[in-house]
VODRENGU-820095 format. One record per residue (C-alpha): x, y, z; residue number from 0; residue in three letters. Coordinates in nm, 2 decimals, decimal comma, padded with zeros to 4 digits. Layout:
# residues N
(r (X; Y; Z); NUM; "ALA"),
...
//
This chain:
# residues 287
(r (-04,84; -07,25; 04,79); 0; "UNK"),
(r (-05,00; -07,13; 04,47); 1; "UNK"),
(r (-05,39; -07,02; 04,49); 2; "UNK"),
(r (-05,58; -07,27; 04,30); 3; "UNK"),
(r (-05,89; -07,09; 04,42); 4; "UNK"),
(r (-06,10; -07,08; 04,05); 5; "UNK"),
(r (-05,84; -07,26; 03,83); 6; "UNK"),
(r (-05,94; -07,44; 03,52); 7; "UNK"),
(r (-05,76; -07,78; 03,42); 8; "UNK"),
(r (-05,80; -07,76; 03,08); 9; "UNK"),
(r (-05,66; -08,17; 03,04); 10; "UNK"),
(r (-05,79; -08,40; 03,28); 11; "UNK"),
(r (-05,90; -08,80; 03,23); 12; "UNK"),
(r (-06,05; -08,97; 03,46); 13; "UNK"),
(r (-06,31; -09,31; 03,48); 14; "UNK"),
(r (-06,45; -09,50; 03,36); 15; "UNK"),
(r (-06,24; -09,56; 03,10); 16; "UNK"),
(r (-05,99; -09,84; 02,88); 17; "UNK"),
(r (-05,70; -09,69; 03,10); 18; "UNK"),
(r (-05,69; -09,72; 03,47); 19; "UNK"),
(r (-05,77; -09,43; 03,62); 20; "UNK"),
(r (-05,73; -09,27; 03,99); 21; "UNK"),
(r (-06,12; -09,22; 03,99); 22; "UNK"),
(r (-06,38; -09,13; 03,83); 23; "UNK"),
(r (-06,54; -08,83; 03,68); 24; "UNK"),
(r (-06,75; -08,74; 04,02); 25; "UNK"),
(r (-06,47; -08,85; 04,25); 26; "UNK"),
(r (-06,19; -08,65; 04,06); 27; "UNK"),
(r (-06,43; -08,32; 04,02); 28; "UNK"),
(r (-06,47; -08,35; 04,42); 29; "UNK"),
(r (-06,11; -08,33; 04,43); 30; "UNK"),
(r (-06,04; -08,05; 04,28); 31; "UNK"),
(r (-06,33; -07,87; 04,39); 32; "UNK"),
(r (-06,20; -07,94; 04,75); 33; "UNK"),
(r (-05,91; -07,78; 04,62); 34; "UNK"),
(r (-06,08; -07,47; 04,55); 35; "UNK"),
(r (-06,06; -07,51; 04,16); 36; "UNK"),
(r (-06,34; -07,37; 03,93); 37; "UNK"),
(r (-06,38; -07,66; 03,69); 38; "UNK"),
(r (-06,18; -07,91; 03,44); 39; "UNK"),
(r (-06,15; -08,03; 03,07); 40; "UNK"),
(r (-06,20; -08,38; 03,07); 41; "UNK"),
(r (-06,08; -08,59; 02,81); 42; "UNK"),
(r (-06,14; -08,98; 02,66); 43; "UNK"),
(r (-05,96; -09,13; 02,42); 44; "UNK"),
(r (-06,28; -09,34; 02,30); 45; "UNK"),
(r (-06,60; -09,17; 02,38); 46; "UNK"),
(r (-06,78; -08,84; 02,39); 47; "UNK"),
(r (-06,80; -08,70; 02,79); 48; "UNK"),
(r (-07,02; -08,45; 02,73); 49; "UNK"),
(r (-07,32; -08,63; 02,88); 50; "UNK"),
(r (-07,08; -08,76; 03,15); 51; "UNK"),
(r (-07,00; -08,35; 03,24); 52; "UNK"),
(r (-07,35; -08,29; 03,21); 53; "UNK"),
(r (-07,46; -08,54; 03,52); 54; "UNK"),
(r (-07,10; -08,42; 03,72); 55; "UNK"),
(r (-07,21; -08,04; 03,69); 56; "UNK"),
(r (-07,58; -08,19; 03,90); 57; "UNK"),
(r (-07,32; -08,34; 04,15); 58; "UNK"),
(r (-07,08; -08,15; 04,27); 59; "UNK"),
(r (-07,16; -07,81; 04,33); 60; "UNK"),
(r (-06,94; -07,48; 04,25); 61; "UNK"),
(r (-06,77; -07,69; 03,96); 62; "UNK"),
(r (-06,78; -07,72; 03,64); 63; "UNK"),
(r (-06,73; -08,02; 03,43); 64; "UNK"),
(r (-06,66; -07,95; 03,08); 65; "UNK"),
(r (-06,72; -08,23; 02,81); 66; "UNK"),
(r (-06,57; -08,30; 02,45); 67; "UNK"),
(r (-06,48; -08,57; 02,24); 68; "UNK"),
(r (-06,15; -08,71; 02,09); 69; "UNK"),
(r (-06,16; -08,81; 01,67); 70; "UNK"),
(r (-06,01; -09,15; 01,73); 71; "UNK"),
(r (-06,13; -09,44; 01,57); 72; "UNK"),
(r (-06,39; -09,54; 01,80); 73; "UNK"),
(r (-06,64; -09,23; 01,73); 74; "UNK"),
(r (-06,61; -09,27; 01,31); 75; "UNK"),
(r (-06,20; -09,08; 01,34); 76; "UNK"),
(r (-06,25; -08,75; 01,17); 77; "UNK"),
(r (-06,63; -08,73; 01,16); 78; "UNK"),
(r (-06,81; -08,42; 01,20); 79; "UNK"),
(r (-07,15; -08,58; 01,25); 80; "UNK"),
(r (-07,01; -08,71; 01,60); 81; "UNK"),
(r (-06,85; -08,36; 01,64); 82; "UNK"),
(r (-07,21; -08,23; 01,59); 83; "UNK"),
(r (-07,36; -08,47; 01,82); 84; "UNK"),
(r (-07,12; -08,41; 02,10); 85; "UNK"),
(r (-07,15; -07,99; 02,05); 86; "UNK"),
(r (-07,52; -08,00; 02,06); 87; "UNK"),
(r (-07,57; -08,20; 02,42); 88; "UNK"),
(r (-07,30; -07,94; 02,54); 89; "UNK"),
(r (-06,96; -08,05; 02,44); 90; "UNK"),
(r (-06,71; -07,73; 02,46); 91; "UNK"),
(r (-06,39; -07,90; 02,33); 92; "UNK"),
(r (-06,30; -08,14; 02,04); 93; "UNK"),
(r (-05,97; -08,29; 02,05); 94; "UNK"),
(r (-05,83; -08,42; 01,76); 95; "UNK"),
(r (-05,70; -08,82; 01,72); 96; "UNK"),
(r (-05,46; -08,94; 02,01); 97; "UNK"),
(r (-05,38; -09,25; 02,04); 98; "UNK"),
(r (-05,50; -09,31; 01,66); 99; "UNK"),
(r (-05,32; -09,05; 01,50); 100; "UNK"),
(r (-05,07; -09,17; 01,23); 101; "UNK"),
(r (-04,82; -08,90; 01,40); 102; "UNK"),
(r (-04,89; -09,09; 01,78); 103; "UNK"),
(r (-04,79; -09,41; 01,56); 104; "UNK"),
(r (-04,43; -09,21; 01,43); 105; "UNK"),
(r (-04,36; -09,13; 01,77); 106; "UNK"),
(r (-04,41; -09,42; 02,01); 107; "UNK"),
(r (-04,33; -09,70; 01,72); 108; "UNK"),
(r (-04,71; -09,82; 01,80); 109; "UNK"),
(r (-05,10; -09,72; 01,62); 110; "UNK"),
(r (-05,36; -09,71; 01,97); 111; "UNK"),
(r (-05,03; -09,78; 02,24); 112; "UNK"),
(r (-04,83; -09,53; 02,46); 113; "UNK"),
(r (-04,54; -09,74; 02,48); 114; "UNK"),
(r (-04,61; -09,94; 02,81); 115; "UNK"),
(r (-04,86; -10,21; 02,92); 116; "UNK"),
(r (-05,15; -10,03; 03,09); 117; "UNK"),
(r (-05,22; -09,80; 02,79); 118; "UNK"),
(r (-05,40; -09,97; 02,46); 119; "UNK"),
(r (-05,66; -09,87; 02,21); 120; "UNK"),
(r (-05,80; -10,12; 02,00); 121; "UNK"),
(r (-05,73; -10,09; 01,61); 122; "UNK"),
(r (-05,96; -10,17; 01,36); 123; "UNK"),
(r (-05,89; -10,40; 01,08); 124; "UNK"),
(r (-05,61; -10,27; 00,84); 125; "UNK"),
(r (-05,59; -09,91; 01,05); 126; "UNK"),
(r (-05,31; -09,72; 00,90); 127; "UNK"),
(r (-05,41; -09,38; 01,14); 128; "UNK"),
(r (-05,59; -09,10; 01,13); 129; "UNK"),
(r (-05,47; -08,76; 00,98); 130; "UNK"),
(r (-05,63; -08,47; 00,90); 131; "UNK"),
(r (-05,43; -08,40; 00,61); 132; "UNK"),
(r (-05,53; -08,52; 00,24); 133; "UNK"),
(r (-05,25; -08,72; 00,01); 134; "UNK"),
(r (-05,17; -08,34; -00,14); 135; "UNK"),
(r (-05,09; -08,24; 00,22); 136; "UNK"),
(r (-05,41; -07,99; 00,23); 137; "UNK"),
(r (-05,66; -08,02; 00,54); 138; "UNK"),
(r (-05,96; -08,27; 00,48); 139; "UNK"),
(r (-06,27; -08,17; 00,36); 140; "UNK"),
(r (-06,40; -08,33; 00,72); 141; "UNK"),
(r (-06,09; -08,12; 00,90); 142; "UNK"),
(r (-06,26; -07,83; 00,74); 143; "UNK"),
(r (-06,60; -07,90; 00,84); 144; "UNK"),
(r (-06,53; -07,99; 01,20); 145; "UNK"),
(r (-06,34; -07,62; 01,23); 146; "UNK"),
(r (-06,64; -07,45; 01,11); 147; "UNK"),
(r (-06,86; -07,69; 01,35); 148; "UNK"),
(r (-06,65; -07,54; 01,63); 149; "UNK"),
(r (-06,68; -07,15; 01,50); 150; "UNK"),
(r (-07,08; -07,17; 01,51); 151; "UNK"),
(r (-07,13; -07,32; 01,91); 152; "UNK"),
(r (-06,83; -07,12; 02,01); 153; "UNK"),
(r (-06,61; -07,38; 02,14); 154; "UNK"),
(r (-06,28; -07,51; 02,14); 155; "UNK"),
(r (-06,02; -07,71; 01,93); 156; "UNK"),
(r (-05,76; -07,94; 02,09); 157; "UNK"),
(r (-05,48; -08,03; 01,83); 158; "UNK"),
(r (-05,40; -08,35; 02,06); 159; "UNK"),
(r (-05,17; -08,61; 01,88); 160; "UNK"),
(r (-05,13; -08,42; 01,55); 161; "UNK"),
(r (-04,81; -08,36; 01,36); 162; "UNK"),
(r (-04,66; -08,03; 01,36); 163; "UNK"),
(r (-04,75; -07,97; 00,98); 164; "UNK"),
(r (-05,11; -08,11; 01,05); 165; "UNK"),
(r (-05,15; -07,89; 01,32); 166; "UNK"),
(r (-04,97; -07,56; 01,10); 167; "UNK"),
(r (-05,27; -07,65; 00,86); 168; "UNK"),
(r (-05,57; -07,72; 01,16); 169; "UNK"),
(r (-05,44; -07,36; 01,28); 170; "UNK"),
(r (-05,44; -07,15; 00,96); 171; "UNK"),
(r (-05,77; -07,31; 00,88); 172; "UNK"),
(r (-05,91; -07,20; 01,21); 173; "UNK"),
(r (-05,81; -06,87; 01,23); 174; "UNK"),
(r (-06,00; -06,80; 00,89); 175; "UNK"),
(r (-06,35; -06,93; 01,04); 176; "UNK"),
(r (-06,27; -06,78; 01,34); 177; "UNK"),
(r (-06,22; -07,14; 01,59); 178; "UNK"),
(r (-05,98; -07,08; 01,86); 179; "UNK"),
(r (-05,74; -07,40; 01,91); 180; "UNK"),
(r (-05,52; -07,50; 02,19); 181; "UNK"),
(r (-05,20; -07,69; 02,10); 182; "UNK"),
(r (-05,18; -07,96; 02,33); 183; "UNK"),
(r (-04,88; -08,10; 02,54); 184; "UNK"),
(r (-04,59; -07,88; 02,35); 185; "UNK"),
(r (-04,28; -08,04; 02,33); 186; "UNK"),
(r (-04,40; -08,39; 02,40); 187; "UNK"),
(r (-04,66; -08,47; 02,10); 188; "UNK"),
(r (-04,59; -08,24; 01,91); 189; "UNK"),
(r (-04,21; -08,34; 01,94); 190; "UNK"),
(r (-04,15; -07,96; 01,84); 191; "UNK"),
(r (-03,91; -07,70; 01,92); 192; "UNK"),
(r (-03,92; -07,31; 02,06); 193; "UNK"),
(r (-03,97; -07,18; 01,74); 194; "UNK"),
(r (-04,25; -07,40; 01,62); 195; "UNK"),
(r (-04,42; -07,27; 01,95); 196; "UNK"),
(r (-04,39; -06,94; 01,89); 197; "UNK"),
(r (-04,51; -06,99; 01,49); 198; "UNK"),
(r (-04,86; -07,15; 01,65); 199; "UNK"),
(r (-04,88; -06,82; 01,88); 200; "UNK"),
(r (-04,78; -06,64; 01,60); 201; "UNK"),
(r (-05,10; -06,80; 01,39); 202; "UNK"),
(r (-05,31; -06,74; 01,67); 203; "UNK"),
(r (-05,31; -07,06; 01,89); 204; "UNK"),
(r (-05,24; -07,10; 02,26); 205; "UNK"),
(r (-05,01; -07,37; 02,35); 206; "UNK"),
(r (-05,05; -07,58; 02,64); 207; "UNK"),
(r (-04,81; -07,73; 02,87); 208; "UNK"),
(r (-04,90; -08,04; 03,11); 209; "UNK"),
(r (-04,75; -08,08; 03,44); 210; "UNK"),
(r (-04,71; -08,46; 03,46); 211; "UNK"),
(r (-04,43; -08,43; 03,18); 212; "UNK"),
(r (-04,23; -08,21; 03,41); 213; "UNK"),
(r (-04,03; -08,50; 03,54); 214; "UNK"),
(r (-04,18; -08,81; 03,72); 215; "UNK"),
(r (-04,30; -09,11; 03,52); 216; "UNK"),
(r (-04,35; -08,96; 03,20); 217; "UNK"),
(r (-04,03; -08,72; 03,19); 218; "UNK"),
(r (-04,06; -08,48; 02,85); 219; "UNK"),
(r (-03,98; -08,14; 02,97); 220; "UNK"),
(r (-03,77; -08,01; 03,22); 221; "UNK"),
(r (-03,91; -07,67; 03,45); 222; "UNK"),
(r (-03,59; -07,48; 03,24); 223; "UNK"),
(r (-03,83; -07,56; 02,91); 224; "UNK"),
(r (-04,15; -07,46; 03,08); 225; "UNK"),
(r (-03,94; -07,14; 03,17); 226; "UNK"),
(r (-03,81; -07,08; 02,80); 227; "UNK"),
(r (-04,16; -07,09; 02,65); 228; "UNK"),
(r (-04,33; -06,87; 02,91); 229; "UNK"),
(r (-04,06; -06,63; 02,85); 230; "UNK"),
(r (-04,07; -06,65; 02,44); 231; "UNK"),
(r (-04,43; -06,63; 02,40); 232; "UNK"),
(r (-04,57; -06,53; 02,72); 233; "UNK"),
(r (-04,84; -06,60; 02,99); 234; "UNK"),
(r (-05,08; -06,50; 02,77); 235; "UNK"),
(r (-05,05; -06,73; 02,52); 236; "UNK"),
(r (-04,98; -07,05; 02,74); 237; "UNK"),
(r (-05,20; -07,27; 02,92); 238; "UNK"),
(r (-05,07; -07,47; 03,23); 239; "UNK"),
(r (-05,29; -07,83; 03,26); 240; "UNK"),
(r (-05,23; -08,14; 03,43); 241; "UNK"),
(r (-05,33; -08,44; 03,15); 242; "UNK"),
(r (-05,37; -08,62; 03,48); 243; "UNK"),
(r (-05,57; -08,86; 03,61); 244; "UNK"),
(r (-05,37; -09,16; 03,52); 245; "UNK"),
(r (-05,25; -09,44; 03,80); 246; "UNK"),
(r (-04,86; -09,33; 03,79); 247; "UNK"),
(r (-04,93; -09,00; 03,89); 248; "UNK"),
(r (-05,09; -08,76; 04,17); 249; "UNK"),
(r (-05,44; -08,59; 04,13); 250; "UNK"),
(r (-05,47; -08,35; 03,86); 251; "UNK"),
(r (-05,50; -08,06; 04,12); 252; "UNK"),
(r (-05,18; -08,15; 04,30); 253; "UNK"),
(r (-04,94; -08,19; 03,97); 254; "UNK"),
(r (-05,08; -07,89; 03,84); 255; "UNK"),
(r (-05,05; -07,71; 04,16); 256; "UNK"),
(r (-04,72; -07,86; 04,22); 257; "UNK"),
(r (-04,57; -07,67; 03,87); 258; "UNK"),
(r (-04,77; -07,35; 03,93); 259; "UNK"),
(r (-04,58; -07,35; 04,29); 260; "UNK"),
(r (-04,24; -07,43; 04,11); 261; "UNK"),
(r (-04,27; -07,13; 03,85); 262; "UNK"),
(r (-04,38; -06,95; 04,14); 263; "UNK"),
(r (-04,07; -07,01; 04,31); 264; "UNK"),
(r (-03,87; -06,89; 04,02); 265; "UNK"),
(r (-04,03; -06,59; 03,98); 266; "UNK"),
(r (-04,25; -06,61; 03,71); 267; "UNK"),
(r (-04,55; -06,33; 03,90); 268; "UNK"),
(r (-04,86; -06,49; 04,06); 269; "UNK"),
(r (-05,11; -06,31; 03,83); 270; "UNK"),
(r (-04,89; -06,38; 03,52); 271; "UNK"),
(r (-04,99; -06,77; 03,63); 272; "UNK"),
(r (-05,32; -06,76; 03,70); 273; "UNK"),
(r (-05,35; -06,61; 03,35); 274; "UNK"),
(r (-05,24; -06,96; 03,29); 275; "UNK"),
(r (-05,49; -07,16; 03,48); 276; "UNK"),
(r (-05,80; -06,91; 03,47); 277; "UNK"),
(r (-05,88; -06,65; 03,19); 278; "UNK"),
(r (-05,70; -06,82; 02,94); 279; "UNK"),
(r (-05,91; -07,12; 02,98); 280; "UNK"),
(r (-06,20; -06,93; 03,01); 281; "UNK"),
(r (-06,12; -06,77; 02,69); 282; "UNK"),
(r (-06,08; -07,05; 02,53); 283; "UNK"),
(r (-06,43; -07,21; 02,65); 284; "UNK"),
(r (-06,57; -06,90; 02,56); 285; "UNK"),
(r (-06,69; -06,80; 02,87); 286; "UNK"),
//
């Protein structure tokens, strides 16, 4: 089996939370600890966790926690005060709308839902989603502001639910204030192809790819796909995560491990995947 001694799940939700959850943040940090894993990215759809990660990282010893916060409605949408909030009690990682993104809306017919029962955001009044992109098609003044928030305490941008264009802008934007930004869940949201992931390398992004759309309940991407995008852009450029946590499937530790031991298998090197799951997320924390 893959090594997961020191990994870095760099997508990971757990409880409390709107969603049901297999535990919560101490429980699934135990888990992967037990696991031998180094720390995770945890994510919420509605609130900041960077106090959360803050209390986890006195818990559970030889892990790290790292906290963020996703601009859904719920925390003001695209609003760089909560951004600055969230950085200055530790935050590392600011994902951009999910579940509240106009482009989440395009893709699953529904604003807040995921397409199934278990999964809802609340709206407010009259939403019409959250973009990050101004009626001209040029990045927000607040898109802007949260990008330079990033560059100054060295942490991270998550393109989360964004449309390809949106996240073409975010990236471009980044790169000239010096914010490093992972494009989440490739192929899945953004619905994109090979060459739109190699463009976002191209710009300077990494791209993540999550192990519980491999198949199983959510089935996006196929291990052939995970293979074509390793070999066009390269292990340096990708990041393997779980986005797990969720009821319908395994731990985070054990879907993530379970891809890194099926690329293993067809022969993508050891130390070309723990690139994946170790100094590219470290990079990318800025550790």
């Amino acid at each position: 089996m893959f090594d997961m001694t020191g990994a870095i799940d760099m997508h990971v939700h757990t409880g409390p939370d709107l969603f049901p959850r297999l535990g919560d943040d101490a429980e699934i940090a135990r888990r992967c600890a037990t696991a031998g894993m180094g720390g995770m990215a945890v994510k919420c759809h509605f609130e900041s966790t960077a106090v959360r990660a803050h209390l986890v990282n006195q818990m559970v010893p030889d892990f790290t926690m790292y906290g963020g916060i996703t601009l859904n409605y719920p925390v003001g949408g695209i609003n760089p005060t909560a951004v600055h909030a969230c950085l200055a009690v530790g935050g590392k990682v600011v994902w951009m709308p999910s579940g509240h993104s106009c482009y989440h809306a395009e893709i699953t017919g529904t604003l807040g839902g995921w397409g199934n029962s278990f999964m809802k955001l609340q709206n407010p009044a009259g939403a019409k989603g959250l973009t990050v992109l101004d009626e001209q098609g040029r990045l927000t003044d607040e898109a802007r502001e949260v990008n330079r928030l990033l560059a100054e305490s060295n942490a991270l941008l998550a393109t989360s639910h964004l449309a390809p264009d949106e996240i073409l802008a975010v990236v471009d934007d980044a790169a000239m204030v010096g914010t490093r930004v992972l494009v989440n869940h490739v192929m899945y949201m953004p619905d994109c192809d090979y060459e739109f992931i190699e463009e976002v390398v191209r710009r300077g992004a990494l791209v993540e790819i999550c192990s519980i759309l491999v198949g199983g309940f959510w089935d996006k991407l196929r291990l052939e796909n995970v293979l074509q995008i390793i070999e066009r852009v390269g292990c340096d450029n990708v990041v393997l995560a779980s986005d797990g946590g969720g009821i319908q499937t395994p731990s985070p530790h054990e879907t993530l491990r379970v891809l890194l031991d099926n690329l293993l298998h067809h022969g993508v090197p050891e130390e070309d995947l723990r690139r994946t799951v170790i100094d590219n997320p470290r990079r990318l924390l800025g550790l």
